[in-house]
C-alpha positions in Angstrom: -16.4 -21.0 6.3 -15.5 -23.3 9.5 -12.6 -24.8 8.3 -11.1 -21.2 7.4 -10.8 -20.9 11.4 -8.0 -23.5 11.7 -6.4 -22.1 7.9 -3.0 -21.0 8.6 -2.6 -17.2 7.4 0.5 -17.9 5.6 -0.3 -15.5 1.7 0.5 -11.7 1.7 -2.0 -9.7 1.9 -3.5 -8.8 -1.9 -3.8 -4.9 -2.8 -7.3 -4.9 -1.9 -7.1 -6.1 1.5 -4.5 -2.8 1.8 -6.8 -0.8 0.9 -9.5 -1.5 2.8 -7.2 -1.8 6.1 -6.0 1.7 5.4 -9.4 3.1 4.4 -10.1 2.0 8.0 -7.2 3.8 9.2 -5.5 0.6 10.4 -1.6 1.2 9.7 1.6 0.3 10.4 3.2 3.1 12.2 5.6 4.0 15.6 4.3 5.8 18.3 8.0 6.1 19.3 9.1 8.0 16.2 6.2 10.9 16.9 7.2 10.9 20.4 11.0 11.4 19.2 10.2 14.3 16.8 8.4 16.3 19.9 11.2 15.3 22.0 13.8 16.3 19.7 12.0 19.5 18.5 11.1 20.7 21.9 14.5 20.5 23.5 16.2 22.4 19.9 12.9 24.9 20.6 13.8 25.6 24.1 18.0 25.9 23.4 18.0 28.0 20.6 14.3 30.6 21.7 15.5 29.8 26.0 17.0 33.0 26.4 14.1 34.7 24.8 11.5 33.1 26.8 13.5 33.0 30.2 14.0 37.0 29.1 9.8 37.4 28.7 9.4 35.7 32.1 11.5 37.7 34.0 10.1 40.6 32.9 7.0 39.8 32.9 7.2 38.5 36.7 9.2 41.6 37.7 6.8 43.8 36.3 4.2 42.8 38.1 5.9 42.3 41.6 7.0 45.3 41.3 3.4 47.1 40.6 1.6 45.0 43.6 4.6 46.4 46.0 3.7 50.3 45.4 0.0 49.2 44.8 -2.6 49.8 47.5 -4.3 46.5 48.6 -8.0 47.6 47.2 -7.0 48.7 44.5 -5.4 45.4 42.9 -7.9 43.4 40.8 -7.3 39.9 41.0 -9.2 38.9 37.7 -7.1 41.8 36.3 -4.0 40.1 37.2 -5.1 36.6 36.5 -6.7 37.8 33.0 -3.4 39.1 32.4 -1.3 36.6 33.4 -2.9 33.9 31.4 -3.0 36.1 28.2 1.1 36.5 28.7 1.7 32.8 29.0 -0.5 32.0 26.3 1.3 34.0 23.6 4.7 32.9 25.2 3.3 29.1 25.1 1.9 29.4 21.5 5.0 29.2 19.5 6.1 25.8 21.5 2.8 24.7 21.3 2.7 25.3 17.5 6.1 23.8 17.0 5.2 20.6 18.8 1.4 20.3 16.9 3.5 20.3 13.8 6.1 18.3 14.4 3.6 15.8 15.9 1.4 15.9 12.6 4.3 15.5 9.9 6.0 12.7 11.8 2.6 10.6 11.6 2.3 11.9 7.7 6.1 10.8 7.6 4.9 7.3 8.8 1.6 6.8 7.2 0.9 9.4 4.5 -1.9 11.3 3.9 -5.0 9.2 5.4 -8.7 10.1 5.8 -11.0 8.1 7.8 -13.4 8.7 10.8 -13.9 4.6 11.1 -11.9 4.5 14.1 -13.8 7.3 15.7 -17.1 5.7 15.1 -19.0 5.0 18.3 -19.3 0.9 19.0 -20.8 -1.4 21.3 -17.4 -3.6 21.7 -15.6 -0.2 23.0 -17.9 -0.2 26.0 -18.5 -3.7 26.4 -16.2 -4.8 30.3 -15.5 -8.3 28.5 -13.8 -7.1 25.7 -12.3 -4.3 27.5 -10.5 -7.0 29.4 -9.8 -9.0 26.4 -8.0 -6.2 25.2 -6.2 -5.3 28.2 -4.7 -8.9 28.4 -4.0 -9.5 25.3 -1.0 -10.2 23.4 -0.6 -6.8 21.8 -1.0 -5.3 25.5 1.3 -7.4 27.3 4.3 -6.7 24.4 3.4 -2.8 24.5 3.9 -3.3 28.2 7.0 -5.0 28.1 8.2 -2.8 25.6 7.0 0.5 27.8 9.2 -1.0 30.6 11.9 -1.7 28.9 11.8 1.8 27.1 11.7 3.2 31.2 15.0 1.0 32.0 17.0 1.7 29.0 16.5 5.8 29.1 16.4 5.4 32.7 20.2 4.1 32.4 21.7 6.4 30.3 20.7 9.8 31.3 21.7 8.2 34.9 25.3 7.2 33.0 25.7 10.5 32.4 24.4 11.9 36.0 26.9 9.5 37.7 29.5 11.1 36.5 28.9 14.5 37.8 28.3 13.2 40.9 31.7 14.8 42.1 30.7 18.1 40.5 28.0 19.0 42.5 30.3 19.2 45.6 31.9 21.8 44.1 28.2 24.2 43.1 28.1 25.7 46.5 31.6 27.6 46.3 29.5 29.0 42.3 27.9 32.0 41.8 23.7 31.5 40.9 24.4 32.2 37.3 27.4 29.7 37.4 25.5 27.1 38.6 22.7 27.9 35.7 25.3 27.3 33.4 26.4 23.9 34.7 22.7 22.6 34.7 21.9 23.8 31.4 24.9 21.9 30.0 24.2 18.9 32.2 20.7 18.6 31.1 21.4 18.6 27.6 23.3 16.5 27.6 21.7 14.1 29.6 18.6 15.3 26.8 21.2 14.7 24.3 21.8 11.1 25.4 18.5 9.8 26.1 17.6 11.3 22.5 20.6 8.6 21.1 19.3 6.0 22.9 15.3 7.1 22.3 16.1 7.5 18.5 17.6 3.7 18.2 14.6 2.2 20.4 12.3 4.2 17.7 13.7 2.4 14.7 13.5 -0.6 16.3 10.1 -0.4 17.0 9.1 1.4 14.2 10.6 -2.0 11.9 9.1 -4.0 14.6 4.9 -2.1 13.5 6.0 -2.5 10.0 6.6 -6.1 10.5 3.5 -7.0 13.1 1.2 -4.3 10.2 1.7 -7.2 7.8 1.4 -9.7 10.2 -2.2 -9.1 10.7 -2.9 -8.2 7.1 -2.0 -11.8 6.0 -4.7 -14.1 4.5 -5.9 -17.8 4.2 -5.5 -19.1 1.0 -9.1 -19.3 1.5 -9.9 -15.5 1.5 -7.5 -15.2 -1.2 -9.8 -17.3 -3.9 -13.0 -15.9 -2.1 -12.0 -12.6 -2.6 -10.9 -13.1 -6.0 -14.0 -14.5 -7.0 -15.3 -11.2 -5.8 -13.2 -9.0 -8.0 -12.8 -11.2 -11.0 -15.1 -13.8 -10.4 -16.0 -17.3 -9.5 -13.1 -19.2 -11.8 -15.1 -22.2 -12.3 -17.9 -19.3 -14.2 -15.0 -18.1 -15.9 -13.8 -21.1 -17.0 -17.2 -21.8 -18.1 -17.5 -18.8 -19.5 -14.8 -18.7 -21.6 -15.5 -22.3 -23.0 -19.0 -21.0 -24.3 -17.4 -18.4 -26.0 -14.5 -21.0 -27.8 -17.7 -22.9 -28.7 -19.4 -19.9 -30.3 -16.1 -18.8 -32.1 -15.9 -22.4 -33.4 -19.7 -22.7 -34.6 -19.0 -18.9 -36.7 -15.6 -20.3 -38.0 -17.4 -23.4 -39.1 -20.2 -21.5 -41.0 -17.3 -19.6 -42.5 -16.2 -22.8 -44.1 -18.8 -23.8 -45.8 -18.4 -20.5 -47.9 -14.6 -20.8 -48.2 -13.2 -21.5 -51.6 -10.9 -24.3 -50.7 -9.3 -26.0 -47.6 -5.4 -26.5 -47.5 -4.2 -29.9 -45.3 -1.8 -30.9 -44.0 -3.2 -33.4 -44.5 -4.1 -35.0 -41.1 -2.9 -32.2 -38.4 -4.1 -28.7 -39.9 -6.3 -27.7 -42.0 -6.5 -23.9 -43.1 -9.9 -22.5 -45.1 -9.0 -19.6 -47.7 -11.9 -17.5 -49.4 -11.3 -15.2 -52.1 -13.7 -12.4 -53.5 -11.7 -10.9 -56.3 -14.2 -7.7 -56.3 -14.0 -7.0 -52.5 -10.7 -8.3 -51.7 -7.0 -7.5 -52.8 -5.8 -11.2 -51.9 -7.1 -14.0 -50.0 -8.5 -13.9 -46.6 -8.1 -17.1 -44.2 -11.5 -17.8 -43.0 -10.4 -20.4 -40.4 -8.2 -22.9 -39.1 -7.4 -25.5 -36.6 -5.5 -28.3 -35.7 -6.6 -31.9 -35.0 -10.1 -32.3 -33.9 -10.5 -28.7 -35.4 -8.8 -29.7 -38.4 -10.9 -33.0 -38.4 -14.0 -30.9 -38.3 -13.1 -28.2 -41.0 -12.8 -30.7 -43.1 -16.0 -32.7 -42.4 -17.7 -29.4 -42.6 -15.9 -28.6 -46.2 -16.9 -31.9 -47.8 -20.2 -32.1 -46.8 -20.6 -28.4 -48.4 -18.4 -29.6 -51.9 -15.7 -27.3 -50.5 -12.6 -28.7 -52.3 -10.0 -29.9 -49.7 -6.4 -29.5 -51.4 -3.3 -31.3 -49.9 -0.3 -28.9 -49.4 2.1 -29.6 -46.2 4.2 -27.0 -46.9 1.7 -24.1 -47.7 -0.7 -25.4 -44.7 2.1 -25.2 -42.3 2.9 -21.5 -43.4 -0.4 -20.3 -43.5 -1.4 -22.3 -40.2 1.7 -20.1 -38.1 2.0 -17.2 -40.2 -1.1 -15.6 -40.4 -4.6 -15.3 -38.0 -8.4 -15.9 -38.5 -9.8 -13.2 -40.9 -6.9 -11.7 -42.0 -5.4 -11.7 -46.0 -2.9 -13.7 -46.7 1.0 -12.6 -46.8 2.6 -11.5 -50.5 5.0 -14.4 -50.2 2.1 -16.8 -50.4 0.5 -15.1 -53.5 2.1 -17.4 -56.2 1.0 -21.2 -53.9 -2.3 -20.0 -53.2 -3.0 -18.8 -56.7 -1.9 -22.2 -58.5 -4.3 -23.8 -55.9 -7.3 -21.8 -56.8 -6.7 -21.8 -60.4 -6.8 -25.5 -59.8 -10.1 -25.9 -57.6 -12.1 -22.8 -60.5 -10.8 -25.6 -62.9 -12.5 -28.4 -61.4 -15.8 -26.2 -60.8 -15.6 -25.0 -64.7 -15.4 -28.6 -65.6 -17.3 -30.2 -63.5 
């Protein structure tokens, strides 16, 4: 509808609405936290398997430098070497490469859970389309990821420099070190300069990962306007409903009244209830209420019970009882035996005599 355009999305979005942003893979979720876990799990990969892969290089690199020195020049194959070379990296790479795929798969699953949907992959027009390439560029969501992308830079920026400025005077001192001396110092320098931009990474990631939470159910907010078209899609239209279920009173009504008109006797109140008892001594270990109502209803049964000869008794007491106590087309109570017995001793009376 038009007017649902200027309809402030104020109601939370309904369980179905969930659903079908998730089933198009639209979630809330941090890029930072991902980007955190392979952060983190790189730099723990590289301190505690370092050795082993700066011991594999070495090798690897002195090997070969030391074959192409006693080697003639004709007989070295290039491809050889390069075919070889590339195999060695590759099964040093593959464990940090496996490491990072993982930890980049379970923080998303972390996030988001398990999800399934090729929606977002699906080829359309709007993707290639210059307009809303632009629009997207410029928009709000762009300009804050931008902001927050600078920000990000400035922030991590200042604290791994925090803890560079203060080795400044340090690095006088490097030249009078041995090589393996001044290994040392870097490796500790840069881990901790890893270490603190990690801190500082880690607290940015919360904060943004609250901050996707928050904007995720932003955007999944409704109009109260989709909230009663959609539920007339799931339960209904109410007004059908309504309509619905007013048939159905009527039908209940028009069976109850037939009832009546084989009832034994109706029990008053004598103006507010009125409650219909039929008895089948055969078929029936005690009496069995047939209907009941209350004014207009209790009006009715009782029109309906003298224009059938159905004798209409007066009982508050017994009508009030039976009117609370006990439901449509169920036998009366034990307690109610001795009333209700007196009363229809009284109306087979009047039909012997009459």
């Amino acid at each position: 509808m038009p007017e649902e355009q200027y309809q402030e999305r104020t109601e939370p979005a309904t369980p179905r609405r969930r659903q079908e942003a998730r089933r198009k893979g639209q979630v809330g979720k941090s890029r930072e936290v991902s980007s955190l876990a392979i952060l983190v799990s790189g730099i723990l990969f590289l301190f505690f398997g370092g050795e082993w892969f700066l011991k594999e290089l070495g090798s690897f690199m002195s090997g070969n430098l030391s074959s192409l020195s006693f080697a003639p020049l004709e007989d070295t194959n290039i491809v050889v070497r390069l075919k070889e070379s590339a195999e060695f990296f590759m099964g040093v790479a593959f464990p940090f490469m496996m490491v990072l795929a993982t930890v980049a798969i379970l923080s998303n699953l972390v996030q988001t859970g398990l999800i399934w949907s090729v929606e977002p992959l699906a080829p359309k027009a709007s993707k290639i389309n210059p307009i809303e390439g632009a629009k997207r560029i410029i928009s709000k969501r762009s300009l804050v990821e931008l902001a927050k992308s600078i920000a990000k830079i400035i922030i991590v920026g200042w604290a791994a420099f925090s803890v560079l400025k203060g080795e400044l005077t340090h690095l006088i001192h490097l030249v009078y070190n041995d090589k393996w001396q001044i290994m040392a110092y870097l490796g500790d320098t840069s881990m901790r300069v890893a270490a603190r931009s990690c801190y500082v990474i880690a607290l940015l990631a919360l904060l943004d990962f609250i901050y996707q939470k928050w904007e995720h159910e932003q955007s999944l907010k409704m109009t109260k306007q989709e909230v009663k078209e959609e539920l007339k899609q799931t339960e209904g239209d109410p007004l059908i409903k309504s309509r619905i279920k007013a048939l159905q009173r009527e039908m209940a009504r028009r069976r109850m009244m037939e009832e009546v008109k084989k009832a034994d006797v109706v029990i008053t109140n004598p103006l507010h209830l009125a409650v219909a008892l039929h008895y089948e001594a055969h078929a029936m270990s005690a009496p069995k209420v047939v209907a009941k109502g209350a004014e207009k209803v209790a009006r009715k049964i009782k029109e309906v019970a003298k224009a059938h000869g159905v004798p209409v008794v007066e009982d508050k007491t017994l009508a009030q009882n039976l009117y609370k106590s006990v439901d449509i087309g169920e036998e009366i109570p034990s307690q109610f035996y001795h009333a209700v017995a007196e009363i229809l001793a009284y109306v087979y009376s009047l039909k012997n005599n009459s």
